[in-house]
Every structure is written in C-alpha cells, then in structure tokens.
BADO-972977 format. One record per atom (N, C-alpha, C, CB): y, z, x. Coordinates in Angstrom, 3 decimals. Last residue first. Glycine has a CB too. Layout:
N
        y        z        x
        Y        Z        X
...
//
This chain:
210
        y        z        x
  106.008   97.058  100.699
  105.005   96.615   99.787
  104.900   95.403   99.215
  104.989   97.298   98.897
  106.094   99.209  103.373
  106.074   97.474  102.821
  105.126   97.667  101.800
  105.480   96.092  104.020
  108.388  101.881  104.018
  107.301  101.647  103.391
  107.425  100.225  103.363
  107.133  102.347  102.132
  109.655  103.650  106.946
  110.149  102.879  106.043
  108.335  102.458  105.286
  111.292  101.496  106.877
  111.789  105.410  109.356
  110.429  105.342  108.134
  110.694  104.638  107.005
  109.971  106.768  107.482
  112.737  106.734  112.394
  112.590  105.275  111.217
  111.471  105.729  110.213
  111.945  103.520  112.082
  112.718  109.164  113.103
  113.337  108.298  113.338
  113.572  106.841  112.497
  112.936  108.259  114.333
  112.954  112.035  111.631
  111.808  110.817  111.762
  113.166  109.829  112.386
  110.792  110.138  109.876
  113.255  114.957  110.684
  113.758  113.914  111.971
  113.035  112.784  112.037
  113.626  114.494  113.437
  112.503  115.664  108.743
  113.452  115.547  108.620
  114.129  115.238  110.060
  113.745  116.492  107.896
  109.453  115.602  108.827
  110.375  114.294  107.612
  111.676  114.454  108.306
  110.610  114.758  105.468
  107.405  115.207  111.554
  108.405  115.947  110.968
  109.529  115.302  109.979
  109.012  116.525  112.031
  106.492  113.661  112.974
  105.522  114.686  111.947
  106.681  115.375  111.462
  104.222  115.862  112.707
  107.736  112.739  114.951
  107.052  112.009  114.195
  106.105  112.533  112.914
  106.400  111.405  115.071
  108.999  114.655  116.386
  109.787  114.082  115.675
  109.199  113.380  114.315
  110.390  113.267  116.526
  106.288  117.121  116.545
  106.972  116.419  117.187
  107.935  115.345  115.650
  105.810  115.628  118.419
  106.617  120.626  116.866
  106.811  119.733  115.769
  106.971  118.337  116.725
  108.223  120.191  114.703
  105.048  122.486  119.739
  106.139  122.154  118.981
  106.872  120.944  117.922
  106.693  122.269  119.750
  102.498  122.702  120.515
  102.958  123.753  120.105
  104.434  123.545  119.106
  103.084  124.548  121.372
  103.033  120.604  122.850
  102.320  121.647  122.827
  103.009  122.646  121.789
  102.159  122.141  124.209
  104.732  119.342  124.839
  105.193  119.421  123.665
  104.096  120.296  122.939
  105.482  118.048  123.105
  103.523  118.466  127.005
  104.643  119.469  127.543
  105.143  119.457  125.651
  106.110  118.654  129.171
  101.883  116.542  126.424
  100.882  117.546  126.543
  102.000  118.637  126.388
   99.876  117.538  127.986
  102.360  113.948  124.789
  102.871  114.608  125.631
  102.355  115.990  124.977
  104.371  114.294  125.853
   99.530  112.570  123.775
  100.633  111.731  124.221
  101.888  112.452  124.925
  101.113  110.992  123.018
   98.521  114.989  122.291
   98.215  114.761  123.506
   98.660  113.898  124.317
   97.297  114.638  123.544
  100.671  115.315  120.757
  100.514  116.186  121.191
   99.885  115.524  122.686
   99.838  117.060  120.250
   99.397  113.056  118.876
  101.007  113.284  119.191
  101.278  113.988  120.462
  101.735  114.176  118.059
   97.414  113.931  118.066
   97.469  112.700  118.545
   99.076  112.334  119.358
   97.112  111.775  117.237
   97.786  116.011  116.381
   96.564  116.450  117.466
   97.076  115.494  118.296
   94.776  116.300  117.083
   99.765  115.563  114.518
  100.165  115.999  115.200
   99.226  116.096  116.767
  100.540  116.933  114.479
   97.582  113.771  113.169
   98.805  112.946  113.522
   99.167  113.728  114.565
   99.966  112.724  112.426
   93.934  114.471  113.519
   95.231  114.779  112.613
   96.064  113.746  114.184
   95.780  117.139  112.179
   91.634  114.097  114.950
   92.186  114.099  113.739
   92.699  114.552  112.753
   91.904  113.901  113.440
   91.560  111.108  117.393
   91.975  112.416  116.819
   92.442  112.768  115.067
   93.176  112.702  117.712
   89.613  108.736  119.270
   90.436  109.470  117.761
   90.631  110.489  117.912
   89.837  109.579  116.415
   90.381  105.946  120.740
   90.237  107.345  120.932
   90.896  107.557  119.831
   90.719  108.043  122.191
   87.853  103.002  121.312
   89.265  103.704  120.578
   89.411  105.111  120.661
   89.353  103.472  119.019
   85.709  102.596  122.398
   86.635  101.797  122.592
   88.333  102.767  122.457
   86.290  100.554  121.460
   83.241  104.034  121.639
   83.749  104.578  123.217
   84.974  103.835  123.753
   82.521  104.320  124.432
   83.303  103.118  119.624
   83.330  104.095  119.260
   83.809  104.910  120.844
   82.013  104.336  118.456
   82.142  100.181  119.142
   84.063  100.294  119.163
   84.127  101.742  119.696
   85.103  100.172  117.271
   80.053   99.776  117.995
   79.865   99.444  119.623
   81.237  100.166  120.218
   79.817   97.498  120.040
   79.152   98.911  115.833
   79.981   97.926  116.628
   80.157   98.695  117.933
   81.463   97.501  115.901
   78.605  101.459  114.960
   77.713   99.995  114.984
   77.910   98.948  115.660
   77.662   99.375  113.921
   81.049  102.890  115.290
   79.535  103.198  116.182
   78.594  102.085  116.368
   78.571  104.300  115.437
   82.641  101.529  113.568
   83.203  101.851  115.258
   81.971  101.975  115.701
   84.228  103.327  115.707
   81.005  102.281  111.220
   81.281  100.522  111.487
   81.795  100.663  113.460
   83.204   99.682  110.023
   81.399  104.957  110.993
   79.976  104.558  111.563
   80.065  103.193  111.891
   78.742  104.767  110.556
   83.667  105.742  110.851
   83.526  106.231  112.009
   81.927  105.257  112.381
   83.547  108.084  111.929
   84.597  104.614  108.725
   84.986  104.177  109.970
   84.615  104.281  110.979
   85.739  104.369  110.202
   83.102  106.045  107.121
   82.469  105.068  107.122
   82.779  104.842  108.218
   82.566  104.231  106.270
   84.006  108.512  107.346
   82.481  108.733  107.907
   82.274  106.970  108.002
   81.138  109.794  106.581
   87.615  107.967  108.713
   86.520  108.307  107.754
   84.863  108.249  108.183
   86.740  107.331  106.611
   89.705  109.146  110.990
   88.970  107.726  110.825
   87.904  108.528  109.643
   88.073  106.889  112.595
   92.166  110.273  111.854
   91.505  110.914  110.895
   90.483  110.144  110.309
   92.331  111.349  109.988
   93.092  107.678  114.268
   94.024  109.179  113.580
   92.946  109.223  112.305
   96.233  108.883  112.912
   93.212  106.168  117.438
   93.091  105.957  115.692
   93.043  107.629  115.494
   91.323  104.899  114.932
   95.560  104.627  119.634
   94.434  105.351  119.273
   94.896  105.280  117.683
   94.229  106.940  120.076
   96.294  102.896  122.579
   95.825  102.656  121.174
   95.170  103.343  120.326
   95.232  101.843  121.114
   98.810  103.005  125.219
   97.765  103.619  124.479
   97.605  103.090  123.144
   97.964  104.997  124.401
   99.778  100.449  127.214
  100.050  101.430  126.431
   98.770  101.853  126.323
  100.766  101.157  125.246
  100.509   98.003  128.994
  100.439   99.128  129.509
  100.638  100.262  128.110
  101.550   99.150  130.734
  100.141   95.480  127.662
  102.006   96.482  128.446
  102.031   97.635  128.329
  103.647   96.290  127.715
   97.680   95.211  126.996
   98.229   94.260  128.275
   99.713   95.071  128.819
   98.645   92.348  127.624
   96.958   97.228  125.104
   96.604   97.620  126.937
   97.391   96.289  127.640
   94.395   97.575  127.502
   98.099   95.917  123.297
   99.157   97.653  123.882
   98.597   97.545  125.424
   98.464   99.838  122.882
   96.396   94.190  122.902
   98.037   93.492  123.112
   98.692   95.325  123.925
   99.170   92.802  120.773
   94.104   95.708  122.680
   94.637   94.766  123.532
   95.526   94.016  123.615
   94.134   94.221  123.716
   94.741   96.343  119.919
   94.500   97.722  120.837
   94.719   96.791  121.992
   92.819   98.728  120.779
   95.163   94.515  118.315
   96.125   95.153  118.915
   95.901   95.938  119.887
   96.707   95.714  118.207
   92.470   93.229  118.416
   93.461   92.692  119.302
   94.514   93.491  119.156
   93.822   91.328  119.094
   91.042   95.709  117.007
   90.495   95.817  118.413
   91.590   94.420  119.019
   88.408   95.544  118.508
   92.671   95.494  114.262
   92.894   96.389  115.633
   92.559   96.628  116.834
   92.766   97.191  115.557
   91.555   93.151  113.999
   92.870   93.230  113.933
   93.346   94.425  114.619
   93.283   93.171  112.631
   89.415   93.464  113.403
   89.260   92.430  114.621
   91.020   92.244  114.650
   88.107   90.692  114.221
   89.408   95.135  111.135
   88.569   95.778  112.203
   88.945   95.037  113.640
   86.891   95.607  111.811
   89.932   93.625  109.236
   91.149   93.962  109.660
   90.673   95.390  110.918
   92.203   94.390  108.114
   87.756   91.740  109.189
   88.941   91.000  109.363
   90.262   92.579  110.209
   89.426   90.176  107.343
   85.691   93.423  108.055
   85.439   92.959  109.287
   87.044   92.430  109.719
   84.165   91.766  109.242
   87.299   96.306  106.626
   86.674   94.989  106.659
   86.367   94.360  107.888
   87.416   94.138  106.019
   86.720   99.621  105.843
   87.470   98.699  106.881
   86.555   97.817  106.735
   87.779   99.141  108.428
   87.307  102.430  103.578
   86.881  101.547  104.047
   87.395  100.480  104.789
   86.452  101.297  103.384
   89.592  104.746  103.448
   87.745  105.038  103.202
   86.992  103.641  104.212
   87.131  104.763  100.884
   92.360  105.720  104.326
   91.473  104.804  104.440
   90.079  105.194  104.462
   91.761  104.154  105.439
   94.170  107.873  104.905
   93.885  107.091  103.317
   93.163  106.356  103.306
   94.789  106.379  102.627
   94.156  108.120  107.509
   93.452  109.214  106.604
   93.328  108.549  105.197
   94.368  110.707  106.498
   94.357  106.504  109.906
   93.424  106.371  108.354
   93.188  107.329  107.953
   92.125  105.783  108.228
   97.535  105.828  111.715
   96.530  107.068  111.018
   95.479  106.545  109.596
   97.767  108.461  110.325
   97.415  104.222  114.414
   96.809  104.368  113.458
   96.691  105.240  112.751
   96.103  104.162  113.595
   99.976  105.050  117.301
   98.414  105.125  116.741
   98.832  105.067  115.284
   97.383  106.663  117.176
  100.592  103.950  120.199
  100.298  103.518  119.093
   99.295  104.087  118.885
  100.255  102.354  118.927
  103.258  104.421  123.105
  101.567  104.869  122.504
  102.223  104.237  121.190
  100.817  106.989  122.421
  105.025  102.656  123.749
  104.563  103.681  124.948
  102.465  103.850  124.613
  105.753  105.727  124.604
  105.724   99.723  122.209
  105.700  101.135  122.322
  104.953  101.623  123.492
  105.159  101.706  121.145
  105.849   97.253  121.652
  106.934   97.578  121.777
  106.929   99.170  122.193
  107.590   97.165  120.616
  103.006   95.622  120.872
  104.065   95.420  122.810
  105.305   95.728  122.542
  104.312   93.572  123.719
  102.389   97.331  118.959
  101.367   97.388  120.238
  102.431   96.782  121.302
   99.725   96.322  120.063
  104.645   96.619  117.041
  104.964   98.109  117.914
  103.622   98.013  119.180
  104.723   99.925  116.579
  103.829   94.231  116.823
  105.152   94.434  117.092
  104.791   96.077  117.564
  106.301   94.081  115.680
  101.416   93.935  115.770
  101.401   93.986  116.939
  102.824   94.001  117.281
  100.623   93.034  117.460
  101.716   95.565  113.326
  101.400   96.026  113.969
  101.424   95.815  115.386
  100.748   96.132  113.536
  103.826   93.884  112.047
  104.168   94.843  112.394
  103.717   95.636  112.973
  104.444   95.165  111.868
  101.974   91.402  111.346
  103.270   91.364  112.487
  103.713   92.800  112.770
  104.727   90.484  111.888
   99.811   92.639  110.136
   99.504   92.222  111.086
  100.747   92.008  112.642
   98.917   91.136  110.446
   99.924   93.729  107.299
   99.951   94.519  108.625
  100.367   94.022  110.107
   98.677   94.938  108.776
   99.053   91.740  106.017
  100.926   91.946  105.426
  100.722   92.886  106.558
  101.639   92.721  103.429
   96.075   91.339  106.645
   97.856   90.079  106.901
   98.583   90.320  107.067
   98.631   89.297  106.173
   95.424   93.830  105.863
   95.432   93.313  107.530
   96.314   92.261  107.622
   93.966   92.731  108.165
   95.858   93.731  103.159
   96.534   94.414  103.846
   96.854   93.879  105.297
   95.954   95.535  103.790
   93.331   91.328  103.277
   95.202   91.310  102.434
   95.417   92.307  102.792
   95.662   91.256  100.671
   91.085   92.507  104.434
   91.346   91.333  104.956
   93.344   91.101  104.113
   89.767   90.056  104.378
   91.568   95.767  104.129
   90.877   94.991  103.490
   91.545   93.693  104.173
   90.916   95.227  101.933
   91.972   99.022  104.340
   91.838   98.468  105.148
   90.997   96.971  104.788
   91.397   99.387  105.955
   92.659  100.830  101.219
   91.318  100.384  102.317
   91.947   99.713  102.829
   89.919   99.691  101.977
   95.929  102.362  101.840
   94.847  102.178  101.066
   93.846  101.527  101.809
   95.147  101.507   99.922
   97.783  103.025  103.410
   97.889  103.950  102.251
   96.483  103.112  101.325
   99.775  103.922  101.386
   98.433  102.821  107.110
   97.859  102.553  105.730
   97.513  103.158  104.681
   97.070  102.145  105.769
  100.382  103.922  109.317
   99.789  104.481  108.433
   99.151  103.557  107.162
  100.686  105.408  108.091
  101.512  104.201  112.751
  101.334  103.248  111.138
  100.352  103.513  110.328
  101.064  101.725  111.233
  103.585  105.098  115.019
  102.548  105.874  114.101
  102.544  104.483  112.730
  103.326  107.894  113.478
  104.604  105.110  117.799
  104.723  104.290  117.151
  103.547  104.991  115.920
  104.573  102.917  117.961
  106.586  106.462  120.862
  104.933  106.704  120.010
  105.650  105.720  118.569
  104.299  109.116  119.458
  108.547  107.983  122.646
  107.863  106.604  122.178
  106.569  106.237  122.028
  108.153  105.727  122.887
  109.158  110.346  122.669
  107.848  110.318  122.656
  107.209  109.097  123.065
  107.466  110.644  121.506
  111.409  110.422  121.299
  111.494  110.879  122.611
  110.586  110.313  123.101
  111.469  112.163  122.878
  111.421  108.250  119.154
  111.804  107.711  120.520
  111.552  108.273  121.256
  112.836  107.465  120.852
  109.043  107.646  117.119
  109.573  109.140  117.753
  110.195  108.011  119.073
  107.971  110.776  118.290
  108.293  106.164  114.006
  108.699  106.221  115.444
  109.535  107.429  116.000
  109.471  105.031  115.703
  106.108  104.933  111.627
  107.757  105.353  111.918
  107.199  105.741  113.378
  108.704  106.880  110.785
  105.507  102.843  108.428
  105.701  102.694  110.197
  106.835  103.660  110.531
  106.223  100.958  110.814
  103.214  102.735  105.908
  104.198  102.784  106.628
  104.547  103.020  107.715
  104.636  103.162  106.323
  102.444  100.406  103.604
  101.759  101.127  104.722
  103.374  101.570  105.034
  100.654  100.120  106.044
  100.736   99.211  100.329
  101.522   99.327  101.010
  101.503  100.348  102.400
  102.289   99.486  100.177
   98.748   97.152   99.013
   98.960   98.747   98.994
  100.038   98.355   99.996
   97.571  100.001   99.491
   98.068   95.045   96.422
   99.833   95.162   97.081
  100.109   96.691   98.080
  101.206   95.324   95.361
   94.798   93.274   97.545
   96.204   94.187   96.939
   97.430   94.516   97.385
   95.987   95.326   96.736
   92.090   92.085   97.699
   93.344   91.768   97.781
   94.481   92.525   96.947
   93.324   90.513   97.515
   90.074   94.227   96.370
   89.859   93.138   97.910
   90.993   92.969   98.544
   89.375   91.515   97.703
   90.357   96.202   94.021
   90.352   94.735   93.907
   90.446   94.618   96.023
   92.115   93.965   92.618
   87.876   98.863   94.156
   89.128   98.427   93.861
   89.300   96.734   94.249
   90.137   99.407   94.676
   84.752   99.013   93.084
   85.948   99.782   92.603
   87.670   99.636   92.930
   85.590  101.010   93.026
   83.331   97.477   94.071
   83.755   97.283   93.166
   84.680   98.411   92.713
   82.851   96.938   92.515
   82.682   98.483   97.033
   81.446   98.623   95.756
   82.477   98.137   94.228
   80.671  100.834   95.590
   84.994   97.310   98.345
   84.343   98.607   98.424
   83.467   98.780   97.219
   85.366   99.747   98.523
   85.555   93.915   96.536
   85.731   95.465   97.804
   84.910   96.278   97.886
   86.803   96.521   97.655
   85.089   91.926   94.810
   85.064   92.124   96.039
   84.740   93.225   97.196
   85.879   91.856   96.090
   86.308   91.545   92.442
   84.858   92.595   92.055
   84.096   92.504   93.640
   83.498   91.729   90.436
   88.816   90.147   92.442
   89.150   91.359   91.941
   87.630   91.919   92.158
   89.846   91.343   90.358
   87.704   87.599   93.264
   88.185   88.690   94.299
   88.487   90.024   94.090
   89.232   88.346   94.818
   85.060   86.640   91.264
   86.707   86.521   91.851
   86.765   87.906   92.819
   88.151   86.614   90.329
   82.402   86.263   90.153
   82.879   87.365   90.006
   84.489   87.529   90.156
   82.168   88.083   90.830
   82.141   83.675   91.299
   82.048   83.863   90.003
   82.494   85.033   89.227
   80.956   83.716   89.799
   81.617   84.364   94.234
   82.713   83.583   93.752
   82.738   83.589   92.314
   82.666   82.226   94.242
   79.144   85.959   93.833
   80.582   86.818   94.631
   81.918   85.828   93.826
   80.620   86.545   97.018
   77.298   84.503   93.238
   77.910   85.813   92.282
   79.452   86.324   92.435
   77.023   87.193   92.650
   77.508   82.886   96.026
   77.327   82.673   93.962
   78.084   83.573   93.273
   75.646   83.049   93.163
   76.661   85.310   97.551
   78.037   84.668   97.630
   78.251   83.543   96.657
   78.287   84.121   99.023
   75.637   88.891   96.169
   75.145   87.198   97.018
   76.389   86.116   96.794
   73.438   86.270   96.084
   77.158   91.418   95.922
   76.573   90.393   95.661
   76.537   89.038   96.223
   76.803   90.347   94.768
   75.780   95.310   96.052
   75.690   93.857   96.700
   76.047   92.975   95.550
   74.139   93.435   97.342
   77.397   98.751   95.587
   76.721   97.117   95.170
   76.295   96.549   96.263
   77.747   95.963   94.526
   74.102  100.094   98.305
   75.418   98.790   97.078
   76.345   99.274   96.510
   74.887   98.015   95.612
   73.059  101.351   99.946
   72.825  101.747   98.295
   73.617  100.891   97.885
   73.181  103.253   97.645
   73.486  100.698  102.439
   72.321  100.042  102.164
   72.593  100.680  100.384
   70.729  100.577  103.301
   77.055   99.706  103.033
   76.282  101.030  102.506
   74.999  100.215  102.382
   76.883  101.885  100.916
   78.967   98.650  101.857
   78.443   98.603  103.001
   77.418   99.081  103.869
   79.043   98.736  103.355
   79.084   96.742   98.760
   79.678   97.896   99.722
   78.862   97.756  100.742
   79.693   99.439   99.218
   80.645   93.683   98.648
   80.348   94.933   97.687
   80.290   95.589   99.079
   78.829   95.016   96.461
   79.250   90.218   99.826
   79.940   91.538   99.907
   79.819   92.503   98.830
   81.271   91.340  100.053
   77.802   87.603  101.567
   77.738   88.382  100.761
   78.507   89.759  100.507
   76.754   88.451  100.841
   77.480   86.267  104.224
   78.406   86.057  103.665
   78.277   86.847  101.777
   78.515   84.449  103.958
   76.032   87.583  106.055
   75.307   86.706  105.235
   75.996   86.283  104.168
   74.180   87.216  104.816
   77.292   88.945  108.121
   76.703   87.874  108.457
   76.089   86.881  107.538
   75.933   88.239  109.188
   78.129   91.090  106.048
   79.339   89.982  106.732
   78.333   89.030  107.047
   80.394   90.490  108.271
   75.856   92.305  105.870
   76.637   91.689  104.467
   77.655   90.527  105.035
   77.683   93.058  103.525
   74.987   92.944  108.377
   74.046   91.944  107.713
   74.593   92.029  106.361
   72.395   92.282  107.794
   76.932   94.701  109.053
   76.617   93.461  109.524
   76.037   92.838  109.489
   76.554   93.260  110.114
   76.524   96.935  106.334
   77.718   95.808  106.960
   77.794   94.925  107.891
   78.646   96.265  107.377
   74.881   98.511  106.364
   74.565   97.031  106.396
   75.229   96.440  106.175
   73.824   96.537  105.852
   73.893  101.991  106.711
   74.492  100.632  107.169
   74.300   99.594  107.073
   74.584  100.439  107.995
   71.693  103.676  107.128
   71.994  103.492  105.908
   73.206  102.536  106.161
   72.217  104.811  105.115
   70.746  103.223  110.128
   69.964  103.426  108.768
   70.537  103.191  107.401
   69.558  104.745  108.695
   72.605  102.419  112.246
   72.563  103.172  111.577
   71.678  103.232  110.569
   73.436  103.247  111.354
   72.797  100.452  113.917
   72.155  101.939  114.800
   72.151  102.725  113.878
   72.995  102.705  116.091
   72.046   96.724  113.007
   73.091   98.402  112.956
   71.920   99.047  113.658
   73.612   99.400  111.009
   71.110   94.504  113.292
   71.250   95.070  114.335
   71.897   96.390  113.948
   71.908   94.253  115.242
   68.328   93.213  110.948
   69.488   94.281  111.178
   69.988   94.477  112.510
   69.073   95.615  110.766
   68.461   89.632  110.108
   67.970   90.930  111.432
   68.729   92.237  111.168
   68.489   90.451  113.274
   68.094   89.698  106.599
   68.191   88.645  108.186
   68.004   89.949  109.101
   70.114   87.566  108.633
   67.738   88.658  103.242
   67.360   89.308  104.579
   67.613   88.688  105.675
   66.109   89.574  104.706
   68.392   88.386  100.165
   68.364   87.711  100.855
   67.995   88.750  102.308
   69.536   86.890  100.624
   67.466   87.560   96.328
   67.352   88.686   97.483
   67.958   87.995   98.880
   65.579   89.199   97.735
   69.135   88.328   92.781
   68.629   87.077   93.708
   68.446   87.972   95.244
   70.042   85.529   93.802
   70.290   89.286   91.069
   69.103   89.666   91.419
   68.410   89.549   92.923
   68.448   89.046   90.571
   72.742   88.793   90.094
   71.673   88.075   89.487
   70.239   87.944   90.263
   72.213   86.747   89.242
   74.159   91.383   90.101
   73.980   90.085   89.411
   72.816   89.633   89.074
   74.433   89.158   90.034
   72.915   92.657   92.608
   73.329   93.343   91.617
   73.521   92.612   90.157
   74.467   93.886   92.097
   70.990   91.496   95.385
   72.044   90.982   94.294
   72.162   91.588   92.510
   71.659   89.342   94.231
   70.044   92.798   97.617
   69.550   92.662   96.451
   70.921   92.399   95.830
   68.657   93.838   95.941
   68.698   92.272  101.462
   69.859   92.373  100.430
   69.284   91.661   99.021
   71.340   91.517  101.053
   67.053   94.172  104.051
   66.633   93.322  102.475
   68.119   93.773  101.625
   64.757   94.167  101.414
   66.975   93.827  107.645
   67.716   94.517  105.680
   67.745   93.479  104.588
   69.749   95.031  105.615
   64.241   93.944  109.689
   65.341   93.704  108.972
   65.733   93.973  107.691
   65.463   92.765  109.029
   62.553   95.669  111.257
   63.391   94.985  112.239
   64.617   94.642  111.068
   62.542   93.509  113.109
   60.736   97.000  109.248
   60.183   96.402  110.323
   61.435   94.876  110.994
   58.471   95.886  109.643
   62.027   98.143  107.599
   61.086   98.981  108.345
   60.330   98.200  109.043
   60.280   99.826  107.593
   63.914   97.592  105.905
   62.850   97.404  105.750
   61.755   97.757  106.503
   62.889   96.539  105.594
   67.292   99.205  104.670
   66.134   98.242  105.265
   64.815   98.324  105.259
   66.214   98.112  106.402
   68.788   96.925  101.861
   68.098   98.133  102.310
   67.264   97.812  103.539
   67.209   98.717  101.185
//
C-alpha cells in the first residue's frame, strides 16, 4: 500500500512479514513495480494478495498469479490468423498474459512482427500482464518497426491500460477497441466493410496452440 511519503508498504498475506522500497508508479492504487522489484508476487493492485518471496516459493507456482486465482504457468492457449488483402496479422491470447504463455507466444509472435504489414494484439481475454510478457511485446513491437510495420494492441483492460501508463508504454503502443476498429484503420478504403480477419468465414488461417 502506499504510504504517503514517497514509498509502498508490502504486507505478506502468509506470514505477515512487511517489505517497502520507492514507489515510482503514477498510479495510487498500483504496485506492480515495487512487487516485481522486490521479487514478491500475487496481485498488482495495492489491495493484494501479496506474498514475500519465502512464502511465494513454499506456496509453488500454482498460488503465483493474479491474486491467486489462477495458476502463473498454464496450458491457455492463443490464436493467430491473417488477412492477406490487408496483411495484418491478429494474435489473440485467451488467458492472462503470464511469463508461460509469453514462451509458448514468443516464436509466433515475432514471426508475424517480421512477417506482416500490421500486427495487432487483441487482449480482450486478458485481465492481467506480467513483467516478462510486457518486455515481450515492447521487443516485438520493435522487431515490426525494424521492417517497417505497425504494432498495435486491441481492447487492453483497466489493468493493462494502467501497467502501459506506469511504464511509460501508453504513448508507445496504439490501442483500439475492438478488432474490426483496428483493422479498419490499417485500411481506411475498407470502412464500413467486414474485413477478412473478423470474419469466420473467410479467415485466412486460424489456428489455436495449446
């Protein structure tokens, strides 16, 4: 929580135990960069969980994530499809955004950042983003700008939206939100009309990893 004079007091849900360091968030109720920096996790949120990195390893990876409600490391699965007219690349994650998704993400994402025109992200299923798979899209977004593309993010959540603000990311990435909004503005002369990529029954590729 913070403290009202520069830094966030972390409380260990366990076993109590406290720890504090500088806040730099812009946000008040934020303390995801004083949970990452202090190697402690649970949620991100100044309301918790928290637990101190004892607890954390004693607990296992399954009591990791987003305040404990889902396991850290999981099998969610994502999917990737593609509009050739458009060449637009759309990847979709179907669950948090957690250091084990960002792995099984990782080749396929930067495969379409230096294979496509535009790339975007949709998080609409995504509540929460880890530091790991946060530093996974700010290097794709720079693998697309080295061959000349676009990188944008699609229906980003209140959290996403505030970790992008804290970090600074928020004048980095361009959101829109919805798929078609994002589509659309990648060709403006389509306005009005289904593009391939929103549409099941022309998709060009679609496929799920799990």
């Amino acid at each position: 929580m913070p403290t009202g004079d520069g830094t966030a007091l972390l409380i260990c849900d366990l076993c109590r135990g406290e720890d504090s360091a500088v806040d730099a968030t812009r946000d008040g109720d934020l303390v995801w960069p004083v949970v990452t920096a202090l190697g402690w996790t649970g949620s991100a949120f100044a309301t918790g969980p928290h637990r101190c990195p004892p607890c954390s390893e004693e607990s296992g990876p399954q009591q990791q994530a987003t305040g404990g409600e889902r396991p850290a490391y999981h099998s969610a699965s994502y999917q990737i499809r593609t509009d050739d007219d458009v060449d637009v690349a759309a990847i979709t994650p179907m669950a948090d955004l957690d250091a084990g998704l960002a792995d099984r993400l990782r080749e396929d994402l930067m495969r379409a950042a230096s294979g496509h025109r535009h790339v975007v992200v949709d998080l609409h299923a995504v509540r929460f983003i880890d530091p790991a798979a946060l530093g996974l899209l700010v290097r794709a977004r720079q693998e697309a700008r080295q061959h000349g593309a676009t990188f944008d993010l699609v229906a980003p959540s209140r959290f996403v939206r505030t970790v992008l603000h804290t970090m600074r990311l928020d004048g980095v990435f361009r959101t829109f939100p919805d798929l078609p909004s994002a589509v659309n503005a990648m060709a403006p002369d389509r306005t009005g009309r289904p593009s391939d990529i929103v549409s099941a029954a022309a998709v060009v590729q679609s496929r799920t990893k799990t």
